[in-house]
C-alpha positions as CSV (number, residue, x, y, z in Angstrom):
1,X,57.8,124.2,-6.6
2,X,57.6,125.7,-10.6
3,X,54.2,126.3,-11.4
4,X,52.7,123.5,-13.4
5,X,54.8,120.7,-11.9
6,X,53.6,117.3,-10.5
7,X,54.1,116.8,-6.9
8,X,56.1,113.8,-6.8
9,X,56.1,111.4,-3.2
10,X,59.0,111.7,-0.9
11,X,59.9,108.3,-0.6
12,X,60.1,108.0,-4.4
13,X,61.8,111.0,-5.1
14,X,64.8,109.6,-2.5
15,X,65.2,106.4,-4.3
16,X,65.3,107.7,-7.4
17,X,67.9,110.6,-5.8
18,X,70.0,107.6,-4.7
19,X,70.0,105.9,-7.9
20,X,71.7,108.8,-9.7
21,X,74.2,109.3,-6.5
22,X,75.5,105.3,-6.8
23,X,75.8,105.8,-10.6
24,X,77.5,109.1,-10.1
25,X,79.5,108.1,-6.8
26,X,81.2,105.2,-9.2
27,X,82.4,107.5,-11.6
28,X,83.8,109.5,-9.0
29,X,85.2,107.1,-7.3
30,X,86.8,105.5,-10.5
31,X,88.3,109.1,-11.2
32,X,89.4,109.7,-7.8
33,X,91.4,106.7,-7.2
34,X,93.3,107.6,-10.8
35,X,93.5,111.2,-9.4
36,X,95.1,109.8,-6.9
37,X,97.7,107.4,-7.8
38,X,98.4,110.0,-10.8
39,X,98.9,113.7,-8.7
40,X,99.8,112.9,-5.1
41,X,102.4,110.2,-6.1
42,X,104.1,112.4,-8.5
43,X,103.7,115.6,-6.3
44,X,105.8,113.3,-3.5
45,X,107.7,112.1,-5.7
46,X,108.8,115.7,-7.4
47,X,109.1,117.0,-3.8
48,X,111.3,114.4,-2.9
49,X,113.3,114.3,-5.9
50,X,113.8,118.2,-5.8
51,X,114.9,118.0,-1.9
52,X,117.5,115.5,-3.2
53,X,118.8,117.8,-5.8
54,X,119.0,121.3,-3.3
55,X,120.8,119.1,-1.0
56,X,124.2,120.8,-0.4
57,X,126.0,117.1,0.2
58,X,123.8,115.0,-2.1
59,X,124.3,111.5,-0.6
60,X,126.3,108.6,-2.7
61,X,124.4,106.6,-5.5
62,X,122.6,103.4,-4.5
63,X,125.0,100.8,-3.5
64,X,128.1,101.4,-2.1
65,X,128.8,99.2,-0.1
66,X,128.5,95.0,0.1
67,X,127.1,93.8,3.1
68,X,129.0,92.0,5.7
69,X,128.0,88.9,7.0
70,X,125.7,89.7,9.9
71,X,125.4,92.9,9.2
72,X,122.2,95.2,8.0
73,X,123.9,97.4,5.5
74,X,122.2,96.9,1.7
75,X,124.8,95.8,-0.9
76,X,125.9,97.6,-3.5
77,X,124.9,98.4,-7.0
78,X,127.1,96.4,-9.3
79,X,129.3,98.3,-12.1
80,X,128.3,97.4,-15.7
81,X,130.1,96.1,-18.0
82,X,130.3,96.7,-21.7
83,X,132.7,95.5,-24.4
84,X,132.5,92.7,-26.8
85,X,134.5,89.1,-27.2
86,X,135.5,86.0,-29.3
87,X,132.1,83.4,-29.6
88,X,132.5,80.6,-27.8
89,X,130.3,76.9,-27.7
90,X,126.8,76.9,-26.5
91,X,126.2,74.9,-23.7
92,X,122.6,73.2,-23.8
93,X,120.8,71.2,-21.3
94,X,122.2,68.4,-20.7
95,X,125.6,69.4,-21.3
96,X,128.8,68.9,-19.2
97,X,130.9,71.9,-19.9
98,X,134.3,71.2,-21.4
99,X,137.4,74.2,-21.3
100,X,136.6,76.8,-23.8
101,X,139.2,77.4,-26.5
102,X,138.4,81.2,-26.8
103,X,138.2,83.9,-23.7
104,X,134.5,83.9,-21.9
105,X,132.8,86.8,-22.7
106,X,131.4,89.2,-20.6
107,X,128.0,88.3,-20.6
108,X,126.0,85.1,-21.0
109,X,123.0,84.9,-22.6
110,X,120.6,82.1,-21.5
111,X,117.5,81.2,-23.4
112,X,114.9,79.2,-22.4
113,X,110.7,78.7,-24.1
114,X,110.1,81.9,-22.1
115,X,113.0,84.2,-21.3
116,X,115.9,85.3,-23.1
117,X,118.3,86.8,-20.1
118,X,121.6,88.5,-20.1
119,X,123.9,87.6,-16.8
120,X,127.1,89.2,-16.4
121,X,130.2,87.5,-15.4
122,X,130.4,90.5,-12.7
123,X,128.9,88.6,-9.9
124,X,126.2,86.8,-11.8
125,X,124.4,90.2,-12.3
126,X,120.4,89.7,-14.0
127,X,121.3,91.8,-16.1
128,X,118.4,92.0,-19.0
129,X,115.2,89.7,-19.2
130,X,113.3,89.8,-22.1
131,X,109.4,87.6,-21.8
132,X,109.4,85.9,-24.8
133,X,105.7,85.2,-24.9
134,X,105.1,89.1,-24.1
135,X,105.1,91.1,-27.0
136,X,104.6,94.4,-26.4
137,X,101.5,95.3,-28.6
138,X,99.9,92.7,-29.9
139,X,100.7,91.3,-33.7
140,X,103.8,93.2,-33.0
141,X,108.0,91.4,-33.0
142,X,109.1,93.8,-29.9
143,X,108.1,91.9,-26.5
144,X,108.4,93.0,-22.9
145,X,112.3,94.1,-21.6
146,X,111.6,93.6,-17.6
147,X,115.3,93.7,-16.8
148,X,117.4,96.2,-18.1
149,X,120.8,97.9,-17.8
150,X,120.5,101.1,-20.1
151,X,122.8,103.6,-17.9
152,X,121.8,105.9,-15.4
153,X,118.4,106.8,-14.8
154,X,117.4,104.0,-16.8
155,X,118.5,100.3,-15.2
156,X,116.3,97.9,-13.2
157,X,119.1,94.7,-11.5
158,X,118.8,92.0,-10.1
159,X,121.6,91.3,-8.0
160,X,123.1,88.0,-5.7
161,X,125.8,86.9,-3.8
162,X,127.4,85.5,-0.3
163,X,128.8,88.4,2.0
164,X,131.0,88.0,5.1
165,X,133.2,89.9,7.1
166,X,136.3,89.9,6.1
167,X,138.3,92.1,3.3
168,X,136.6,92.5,0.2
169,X,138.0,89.9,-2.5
170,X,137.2,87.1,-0.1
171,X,133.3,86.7,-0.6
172,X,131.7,86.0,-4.3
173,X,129.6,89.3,-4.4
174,X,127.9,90.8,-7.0
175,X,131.1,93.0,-7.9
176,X,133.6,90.3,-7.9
177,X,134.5,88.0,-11.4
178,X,133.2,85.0,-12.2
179,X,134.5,82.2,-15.1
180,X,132.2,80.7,-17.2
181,X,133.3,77.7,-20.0
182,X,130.3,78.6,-22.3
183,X,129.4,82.0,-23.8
184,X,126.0,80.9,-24.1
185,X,123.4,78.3,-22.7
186,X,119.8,77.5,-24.4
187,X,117.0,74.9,-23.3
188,X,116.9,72.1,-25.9
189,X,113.9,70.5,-27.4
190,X,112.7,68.4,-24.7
191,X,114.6,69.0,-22.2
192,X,112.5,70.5,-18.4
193,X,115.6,72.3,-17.0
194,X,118.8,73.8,-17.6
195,X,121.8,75.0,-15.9
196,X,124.2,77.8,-16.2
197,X,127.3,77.5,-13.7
198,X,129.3,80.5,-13.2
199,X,133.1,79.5,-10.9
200,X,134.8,81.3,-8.4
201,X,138.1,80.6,-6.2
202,X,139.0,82.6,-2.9
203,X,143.0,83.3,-2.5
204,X,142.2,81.4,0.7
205,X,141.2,78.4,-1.5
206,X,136.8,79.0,-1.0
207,X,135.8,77.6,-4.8
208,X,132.0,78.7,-5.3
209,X,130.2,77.2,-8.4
210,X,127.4,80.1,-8.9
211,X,124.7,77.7,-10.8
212,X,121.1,79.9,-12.0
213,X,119.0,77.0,-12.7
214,X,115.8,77.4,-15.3
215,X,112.9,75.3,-16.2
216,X,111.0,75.2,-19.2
217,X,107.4,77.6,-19.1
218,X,108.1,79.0,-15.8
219,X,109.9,82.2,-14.4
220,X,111.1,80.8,-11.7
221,X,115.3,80.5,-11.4
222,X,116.7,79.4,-8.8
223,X,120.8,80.9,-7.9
224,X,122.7,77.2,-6.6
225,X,125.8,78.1,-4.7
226,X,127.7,75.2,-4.0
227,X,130.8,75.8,-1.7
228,X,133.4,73.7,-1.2
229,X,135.7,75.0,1.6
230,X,139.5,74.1,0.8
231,X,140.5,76.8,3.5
232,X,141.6,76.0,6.9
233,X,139.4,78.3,9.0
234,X,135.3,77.7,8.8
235,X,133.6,80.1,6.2
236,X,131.0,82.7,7.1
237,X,128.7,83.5,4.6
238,X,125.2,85.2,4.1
239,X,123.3,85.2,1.3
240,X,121.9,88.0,-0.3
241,X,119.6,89.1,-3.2
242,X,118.7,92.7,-4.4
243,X,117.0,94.5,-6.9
244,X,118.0,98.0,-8.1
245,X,115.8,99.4,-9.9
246,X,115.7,103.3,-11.3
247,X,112.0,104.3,-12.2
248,X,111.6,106.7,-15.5
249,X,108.4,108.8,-14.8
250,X,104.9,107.1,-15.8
251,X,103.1,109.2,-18.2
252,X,99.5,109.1,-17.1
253,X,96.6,109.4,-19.0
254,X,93.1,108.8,-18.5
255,X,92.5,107.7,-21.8
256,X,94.9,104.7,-20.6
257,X,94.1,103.5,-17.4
258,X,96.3,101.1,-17.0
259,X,99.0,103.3,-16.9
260,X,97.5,103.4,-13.0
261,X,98.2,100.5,-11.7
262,X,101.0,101.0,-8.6
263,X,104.9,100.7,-9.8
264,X,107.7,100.3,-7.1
265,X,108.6,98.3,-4.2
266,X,106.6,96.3,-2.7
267,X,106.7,93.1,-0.1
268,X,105.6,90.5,2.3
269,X,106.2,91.1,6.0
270,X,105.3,87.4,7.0
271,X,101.7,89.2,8.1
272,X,100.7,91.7,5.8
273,X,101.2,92.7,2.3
274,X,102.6,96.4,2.1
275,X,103.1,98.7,-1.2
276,X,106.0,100.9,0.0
277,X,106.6,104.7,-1.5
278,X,110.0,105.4,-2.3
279,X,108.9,109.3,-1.6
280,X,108.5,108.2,2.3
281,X,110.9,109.2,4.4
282,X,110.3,105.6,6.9
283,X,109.8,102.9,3.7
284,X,112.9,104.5,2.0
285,X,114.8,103.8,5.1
286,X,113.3,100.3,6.1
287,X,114.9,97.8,7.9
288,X,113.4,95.0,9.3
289,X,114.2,91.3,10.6
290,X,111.3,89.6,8.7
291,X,110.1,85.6,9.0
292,X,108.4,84.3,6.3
293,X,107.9,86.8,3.9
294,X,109.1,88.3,0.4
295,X,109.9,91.4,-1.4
296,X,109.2,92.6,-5.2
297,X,109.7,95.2,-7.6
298,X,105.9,95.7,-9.2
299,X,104.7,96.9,-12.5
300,X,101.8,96.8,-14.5
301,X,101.4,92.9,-15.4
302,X,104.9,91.9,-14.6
303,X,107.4,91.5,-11.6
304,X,110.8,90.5,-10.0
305,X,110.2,89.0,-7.0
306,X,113.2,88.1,-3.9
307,X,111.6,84.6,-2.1
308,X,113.2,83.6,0.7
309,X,112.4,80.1,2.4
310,X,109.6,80.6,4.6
311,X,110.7,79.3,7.2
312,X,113.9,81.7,7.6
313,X,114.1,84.9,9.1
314,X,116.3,87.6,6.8
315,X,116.9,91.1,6.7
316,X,115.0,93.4,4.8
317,X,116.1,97.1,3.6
318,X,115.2,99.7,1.1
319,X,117.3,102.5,0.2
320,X,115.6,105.4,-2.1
321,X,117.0,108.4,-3.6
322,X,115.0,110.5,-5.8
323,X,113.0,107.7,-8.4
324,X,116.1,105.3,-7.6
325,X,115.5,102.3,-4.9
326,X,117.4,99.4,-3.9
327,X,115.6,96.4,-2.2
328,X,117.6,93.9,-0.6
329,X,117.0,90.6,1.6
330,X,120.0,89.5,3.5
331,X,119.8,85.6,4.4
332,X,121.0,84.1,8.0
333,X,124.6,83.7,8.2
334,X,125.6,80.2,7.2
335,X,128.9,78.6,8.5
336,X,130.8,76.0,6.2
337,X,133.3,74.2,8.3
338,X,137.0,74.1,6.6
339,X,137.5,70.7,4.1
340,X,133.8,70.6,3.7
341,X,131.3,71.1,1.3
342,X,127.8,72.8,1.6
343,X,124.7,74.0,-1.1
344,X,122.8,77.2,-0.6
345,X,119.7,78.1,-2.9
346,X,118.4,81.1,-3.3
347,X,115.1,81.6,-5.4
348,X,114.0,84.8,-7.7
349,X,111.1,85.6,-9.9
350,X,111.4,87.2,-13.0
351,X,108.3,87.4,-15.2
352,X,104.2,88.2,-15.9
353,X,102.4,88.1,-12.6
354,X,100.7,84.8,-13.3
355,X,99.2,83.5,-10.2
356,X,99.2,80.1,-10.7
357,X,103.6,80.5,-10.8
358,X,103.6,83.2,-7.8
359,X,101.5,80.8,-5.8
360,X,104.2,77.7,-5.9
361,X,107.0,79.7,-4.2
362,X,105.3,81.5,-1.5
363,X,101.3,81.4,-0.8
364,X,101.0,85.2,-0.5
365,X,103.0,85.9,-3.5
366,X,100.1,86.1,-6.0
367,X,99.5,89.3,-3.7
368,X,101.9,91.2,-6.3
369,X,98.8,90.8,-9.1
370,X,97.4,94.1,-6.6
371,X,93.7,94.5,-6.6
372,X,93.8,96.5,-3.6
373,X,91.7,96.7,-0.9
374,X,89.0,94.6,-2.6
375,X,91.1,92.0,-3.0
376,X,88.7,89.7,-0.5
377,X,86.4,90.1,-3.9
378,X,88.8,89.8,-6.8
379,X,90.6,86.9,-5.7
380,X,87.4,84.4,-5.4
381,X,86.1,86.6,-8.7
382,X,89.5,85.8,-10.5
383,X,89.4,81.9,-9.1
384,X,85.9,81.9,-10.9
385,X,87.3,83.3,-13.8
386,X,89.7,81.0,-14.2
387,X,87.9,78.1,-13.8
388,X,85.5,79.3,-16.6
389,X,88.3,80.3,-18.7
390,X,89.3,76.2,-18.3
391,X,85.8,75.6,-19.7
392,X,85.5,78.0,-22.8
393,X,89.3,78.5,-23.3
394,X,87.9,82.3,-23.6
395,X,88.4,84.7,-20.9
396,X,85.4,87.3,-22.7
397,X,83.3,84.1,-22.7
398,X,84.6,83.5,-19.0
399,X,83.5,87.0,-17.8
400,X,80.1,86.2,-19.1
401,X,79.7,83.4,-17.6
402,X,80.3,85.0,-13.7
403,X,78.6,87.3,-14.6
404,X,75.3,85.1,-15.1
405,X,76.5,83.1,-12.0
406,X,76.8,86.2,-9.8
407,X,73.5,87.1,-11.8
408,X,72.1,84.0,-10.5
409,X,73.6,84.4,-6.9
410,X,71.7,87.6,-6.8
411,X,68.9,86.3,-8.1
412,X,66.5,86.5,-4.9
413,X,67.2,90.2,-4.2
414,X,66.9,91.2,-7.7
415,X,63.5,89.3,-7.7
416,X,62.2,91.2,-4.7
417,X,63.8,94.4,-6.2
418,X,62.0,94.0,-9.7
419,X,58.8,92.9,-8.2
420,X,58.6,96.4,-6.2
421,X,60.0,98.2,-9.6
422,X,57.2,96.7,-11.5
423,X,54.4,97.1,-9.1
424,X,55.5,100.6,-8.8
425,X,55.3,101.1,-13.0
426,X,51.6,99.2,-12.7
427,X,50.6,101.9,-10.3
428,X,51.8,104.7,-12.1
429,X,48.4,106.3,-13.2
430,X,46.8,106.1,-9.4
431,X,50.0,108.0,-8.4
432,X,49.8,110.5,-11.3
433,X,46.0,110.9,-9.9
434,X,46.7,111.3,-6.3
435,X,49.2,113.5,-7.4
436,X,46.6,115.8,-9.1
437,X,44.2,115.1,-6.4
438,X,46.5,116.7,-3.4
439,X,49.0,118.4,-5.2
440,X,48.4,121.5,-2.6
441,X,48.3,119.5,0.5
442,X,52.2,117.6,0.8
443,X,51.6,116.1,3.5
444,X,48.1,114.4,2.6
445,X,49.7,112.9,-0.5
446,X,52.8,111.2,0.9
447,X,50.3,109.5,3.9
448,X,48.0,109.0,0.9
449,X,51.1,107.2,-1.1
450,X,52.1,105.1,1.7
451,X,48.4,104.1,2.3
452,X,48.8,102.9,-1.5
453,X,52.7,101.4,-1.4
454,X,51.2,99.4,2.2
455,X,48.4,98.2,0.3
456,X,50.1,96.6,-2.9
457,X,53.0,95.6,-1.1
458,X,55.6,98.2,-2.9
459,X,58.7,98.9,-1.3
460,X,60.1,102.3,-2.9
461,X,63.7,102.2,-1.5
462,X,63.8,98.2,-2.7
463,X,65.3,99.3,-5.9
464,X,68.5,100.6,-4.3
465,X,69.9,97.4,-2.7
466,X,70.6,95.7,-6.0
467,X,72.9,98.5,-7.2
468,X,74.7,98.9,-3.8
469,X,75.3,95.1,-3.6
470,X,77.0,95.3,-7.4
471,X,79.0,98.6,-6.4
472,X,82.1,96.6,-4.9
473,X,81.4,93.5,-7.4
474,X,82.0,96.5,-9.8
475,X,85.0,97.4,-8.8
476,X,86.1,94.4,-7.8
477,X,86.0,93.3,-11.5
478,X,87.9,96.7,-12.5
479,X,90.6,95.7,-10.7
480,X,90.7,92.1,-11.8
481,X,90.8,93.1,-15.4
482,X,93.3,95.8,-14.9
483,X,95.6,93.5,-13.0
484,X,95.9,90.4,-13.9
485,X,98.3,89.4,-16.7
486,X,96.0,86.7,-17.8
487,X,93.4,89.1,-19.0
488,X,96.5,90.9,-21.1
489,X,95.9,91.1,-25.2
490,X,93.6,88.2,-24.6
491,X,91.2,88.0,-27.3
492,X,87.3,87.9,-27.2
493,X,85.5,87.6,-30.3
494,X,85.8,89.9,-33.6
495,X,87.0,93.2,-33.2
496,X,87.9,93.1,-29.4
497,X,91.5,91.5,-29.3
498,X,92.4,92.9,-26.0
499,X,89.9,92.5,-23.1
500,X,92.4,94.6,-20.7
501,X,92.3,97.4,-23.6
502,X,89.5,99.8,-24.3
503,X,87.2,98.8,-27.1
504,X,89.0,99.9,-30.4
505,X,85.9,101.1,-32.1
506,X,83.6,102.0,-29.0
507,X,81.2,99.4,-30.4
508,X,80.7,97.9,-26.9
509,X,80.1,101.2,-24.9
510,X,77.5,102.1,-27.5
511,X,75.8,98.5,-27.1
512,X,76.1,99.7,-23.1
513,X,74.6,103.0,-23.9
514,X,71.9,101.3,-25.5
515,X,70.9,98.7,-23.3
516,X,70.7,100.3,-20.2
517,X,68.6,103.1,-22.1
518,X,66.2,99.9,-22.2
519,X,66.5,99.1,-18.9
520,X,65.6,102.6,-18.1
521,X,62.4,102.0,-20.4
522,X,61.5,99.7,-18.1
523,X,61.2,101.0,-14.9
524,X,58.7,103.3,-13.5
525,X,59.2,107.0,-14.9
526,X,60.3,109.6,-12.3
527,X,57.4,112.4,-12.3
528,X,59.7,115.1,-11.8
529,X,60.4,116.3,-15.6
530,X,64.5,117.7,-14.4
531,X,65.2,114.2,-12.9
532,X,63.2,112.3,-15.6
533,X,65.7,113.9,-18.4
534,X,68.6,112.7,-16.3
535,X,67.9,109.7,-15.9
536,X,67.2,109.1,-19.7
537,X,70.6,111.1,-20.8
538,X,72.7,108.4,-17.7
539,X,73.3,106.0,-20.1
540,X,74.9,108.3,-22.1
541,X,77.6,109.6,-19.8
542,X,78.2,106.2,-18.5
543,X,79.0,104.5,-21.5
544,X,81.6,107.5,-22.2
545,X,82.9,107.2,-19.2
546,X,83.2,103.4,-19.6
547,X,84.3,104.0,-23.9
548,X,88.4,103.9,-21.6
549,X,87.7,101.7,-19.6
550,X,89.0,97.7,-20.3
551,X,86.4,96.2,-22.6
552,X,86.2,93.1,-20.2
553,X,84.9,95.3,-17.9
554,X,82.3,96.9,-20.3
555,X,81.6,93.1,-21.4
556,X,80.7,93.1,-18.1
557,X,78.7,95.6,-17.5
558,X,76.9,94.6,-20.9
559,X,76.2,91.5,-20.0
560,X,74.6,92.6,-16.3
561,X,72.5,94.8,-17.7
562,X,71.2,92.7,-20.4
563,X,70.5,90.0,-18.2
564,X,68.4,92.4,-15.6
565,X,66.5,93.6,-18.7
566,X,65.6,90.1,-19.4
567,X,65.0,89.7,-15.2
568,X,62.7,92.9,-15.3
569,X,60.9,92.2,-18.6
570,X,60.0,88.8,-17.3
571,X,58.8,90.0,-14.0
572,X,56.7,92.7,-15.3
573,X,54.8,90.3,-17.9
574,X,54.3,88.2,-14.9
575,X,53.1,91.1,-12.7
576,X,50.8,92.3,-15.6
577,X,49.5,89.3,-16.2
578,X,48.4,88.6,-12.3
579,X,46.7,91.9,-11.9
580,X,44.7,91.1,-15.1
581,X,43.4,87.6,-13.6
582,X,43.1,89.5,-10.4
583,X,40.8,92.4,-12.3
């Protein structure tokens, strides 16, 4: 011990030691997870990449090959298609189509409230997406481009069609030539849904009306196939949906956490949700016979999603090669007997991860909105969330009101907590005199302090169990904000315009800084001068560390912390005010 210093009681000196381990064990924690999802992903990724690249006999690109009916090989990456053509009429919905008087272009475009989509009259290809209601920085014209087709390196496909058997030409794939009468199709005024057929005719004499059906606010679009089998043998088709998807590299920063949050294939396999790594030798050959279950291209705040019925069994494979994957469900074959007729439906998502949506076509697909393994916390935290946001029509006033309900929740354990803080803050000076009193004799002073903690009911380690209980709540909340769309460029009040965005000004982190410097005041001072400094300089490094963070999370914190100030303050005037009646 330095000469001059207070002997300070074992018991108190371990819970104030654990105070400053939580509060730095959730900045590690924090920083290792970015760590990480930013330099082991990558690493693999490079390694894999570079493997790739040595290889003597690199193998094919993506897609070679279109699956036969039956059979478990993954379809093949469609060719684009550039080139312009004569306009043609705009079909709305509602409309029958008549016979165009000019050629059909190459590509559609169908516009809806929410998506403007490019499909190409190459097998019905998805060819670009663009979220109307997305923009990608706020205030700005430019708004989210999920689907793209920009070339090598640079494309992200969603693909469909029925496969069989027999010689290629025979099947509507997604690299054989549809018609279309319109050149264009848009979602009128007033209208709920609309319909853009594609045709197709078999040299056996198989027509195939290719219909992508859309509905107005929702990312759902269903892919109609209705066959009518003018052949004279019975027609073996499987359905099949796939998305190709080449990955540019994320630029990570920790000034931008959400820049973090997992990209790549993903899916449901009827039991368990899975985030697959295209640097893995077994996901990037995967193929599995799968009941019930789904499979998803993530990014941050957005996905495309392949939905098969739940109650069939399909086919699921990935192909990977370097930062290039190809995901693909493969429906049971389906037998259409000859002069008969016959509808499939196959069902995609293309859009923002909103739960609500991703809920209606499969129960476990609001799984892609990935809070990770605390998701048995965010998803009741988001519920909550949501329910306030139907209140206050707010989602900063939303967070502060579960935060006062998991306040109130709390509320017991806190009380007992504070009760034991404040007693121990009353008894300060008899601890600074026992202190002086056996400051040579360790051992006398600790049974001395216990004598003293047994006597006014003080419970030194109490103070921990508050802050160990909000740890996951924490985090849970992290990863609620970081995920979910909803929380994207939505406003609070003033200058915070983005709750998932750090605070533009670093207002809020100094409002942090300075309220839990307060609720620092207010608990009892650690005797030891070393720990005493860093506990009063704690507030600072946690409100830089939070000044990246999302301000909905800050909010957050803000708004616990005030409300444990007004806890403590409240039970230490009530505390006071017994042992003065009491004396």
């Amino acid at each position: 011990m330095m000469a001059g210093s207070i002997p300070f009681p074992r018991e108190s000196m371990k819970n104030l030691r654990l105070f400053l381990w939580i509060a730095l064990g959730m900045i590690l924690l924090v920083n290792y997870q970015t760590w990480q999802m930013d330099y082991a992903a990558r690493d693999a990724a490079a390694a894999e990449a570079a493997r790739v690249e040595a290889a003597a006999n690199p193998p094919p690109s993506l897609g070679t090959a279109i699956p036969q009916a039956g059979a478990t090989a993954s379809p093949a990456a469609g060719a684009a298609l550039d080139g312009t053509s004569t306009p043609v009429p705009v079909a709305a919905a509602g409309d029958v189509p008549q016979a165009a008087a000019a050629p059909a272009p190459a590509v559609l475009n169908v516009k809806t409230d929410v998506l403007d989509m490019d499909i190409s009259l190459v097998g019905g290809e998805l060819r670009r997406a663009d979220l109307l209601q997305y923009p990608v920085e706020k205030g700005k014209p430019e708004v989210v481009r999920l689907l793209r087709s920009q070339g090598a390196g640079n494309q992200y496909l969603l693909q469909t069609g029925l496969a069989g058997a027999a010689a290629p030409g025979s099947y509507p794939t997604h690299a054989e030539t549809f018609t279309s009468d319109f050149a264009e199709f848009q979602l009128l005024d007033g209208a709920q849904e609309l319909r853009a057929p594609l045709q197709w005719t078999s040299p056996e004499g198989v027509k195939v009306t290719k219909t992508f059906v859309f509905r107005r606010n929702s990312y759902r679009i269903d892919i109609e196939y209705a066959i009518e089998n003018g052949s004279e043998a019975a027609w073996q088709v499987a359905p099949y949906t796939q998305i190709l998807h080449d990955m540019p590299p994320v630029e990570r920063s920790y000034f931008n956490v959400n820049s973090y949050a997992f990209t790549g294939p993903a899916m449901w396999d009827g039991g368990k949700y899975q985030k697959l790594k295209i640097s893995d030798k077994d996901d990037a050959n995967l193929n599995r016979e799968i009941a019930g279950g789904w499979m998803a291209s993530l990014q941050h705040h957005f996905v495309a999603a392949i939905v098969p019925k739940i109650t069939e069994q399909a086919r699921y494979t990935l192909r990977a090669r370097g930062n290039e994957y190809l995901a693909t469900v493969v429906n049971p074959t389906q037998s259409i007997a000859p002069g008969s007729s016959q509808t499939i439906t196959e069902t995609v998502f293309v859009g923002p991860k909103l739960q609500t949506q991703l809920d209606t076509l499969h129960p476990e697909l609001s799984r892609a909105a990935d809070y990770g393994k605390l998701t048995f916390l965010s998803k009741p935290l988001f519920w909550l969330l949501e329910k306030a946001h139907v209140i206050f029509n707010n989602w900063g006033l939303a967070i502060i009101a579960v935060t006062f309900l998991l306040k109130l929740a709390f509320y017991p354990l806190s009380e007992a907590s504070g009760r034991s803080m404040a007693k121990m803050k009353l008894v300060a000076p008899r601890m600074k005199q026992l202190q002086e009193t056996y400051k040579d004799d360790r051992e006398k002073l600790g049974r001395a302090m216990m004598e003293m903690y047994k006597k006014e009911k003080i419970n030194p380690a109490s103070g921990c169990l508050p802050m160990l209980v909000q740890l996951p709540v924490f985090l849970a909340f992290y990863w609620v904000l970081l995920e979910s769309v909803e929380m994207r460029q939505a406003p609070f009040f003033g200058w915070l315009q983005d709750l998932s965005a750090r605070d533009p000004y670093f207002i809020l982190p100094l409002i942090m800084a300075a309220a839990m410097f307060l609720q620092y005041k207010l608990q009892p001072t650690p005797a030891d001068p070393i720990q005493a400094k860093v506990f009063m300089i704690l507030p600072l490094v946690m409100s830089v560390t939070f000044a990246f963070f999302p301000s909905g999370l800050v909010l957050y914190w803000v708004t616990n912390t005030i409300l444990t100030i007004a806890q403590q303050w409240n039970i230490n005037r009530r505390i006071e005010a017994a042992t003065a009646r009491r004396n």
